[in-house]
C-alpha positions in Angstrom: 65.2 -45.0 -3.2 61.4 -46.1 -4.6 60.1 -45.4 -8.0 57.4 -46.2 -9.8 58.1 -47.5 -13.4 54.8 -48.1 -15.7 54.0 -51.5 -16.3 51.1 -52.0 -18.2 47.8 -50.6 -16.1 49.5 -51.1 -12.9 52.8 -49.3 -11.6 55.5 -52.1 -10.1 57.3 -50.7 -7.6 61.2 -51.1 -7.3 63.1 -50.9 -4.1 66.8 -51.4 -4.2 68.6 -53.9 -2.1 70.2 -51.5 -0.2 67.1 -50.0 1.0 65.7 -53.0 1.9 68.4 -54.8 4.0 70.1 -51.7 5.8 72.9 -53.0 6.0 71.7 -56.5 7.0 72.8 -59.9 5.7 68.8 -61.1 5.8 65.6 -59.5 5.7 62.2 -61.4 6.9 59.6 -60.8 4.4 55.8 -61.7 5.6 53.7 -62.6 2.7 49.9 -64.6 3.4 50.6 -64.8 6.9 53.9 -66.6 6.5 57.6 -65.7 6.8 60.2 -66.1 4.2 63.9 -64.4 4.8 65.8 -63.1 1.9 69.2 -63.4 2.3 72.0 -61.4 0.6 75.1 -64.0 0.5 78.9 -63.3 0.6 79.2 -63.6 -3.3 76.4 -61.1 -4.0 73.4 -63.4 -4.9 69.6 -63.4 -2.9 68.3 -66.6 -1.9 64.8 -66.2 -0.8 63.5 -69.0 1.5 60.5 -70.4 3.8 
């Protein structure tokens, strides 16, 4: 599910896990033309990476 929560001027938008990996151990985010994969490990933590 996405919201909008106000933050200041802007609105940050939050996305939950779930949402975002599907179902999926790892997700590839592209961000300034390069790849970084966000994993979701066995003991519930996210390790983002390049």
């Amino acid at each position: 599910m996405r919201r909008s929560v106000p933050g200041g001027r802007f609105a940050v938008r939050r996305v939950s896990s779930s949402d975002l990996f599907a179902g999926a151990k790892e997700v590839i985010v592209t961000h300034g033309g390069e790849d970084y994969r966000l994993r979701h490990t066995s003991k519930g933590k996210l390790i983002l990476t390049k």
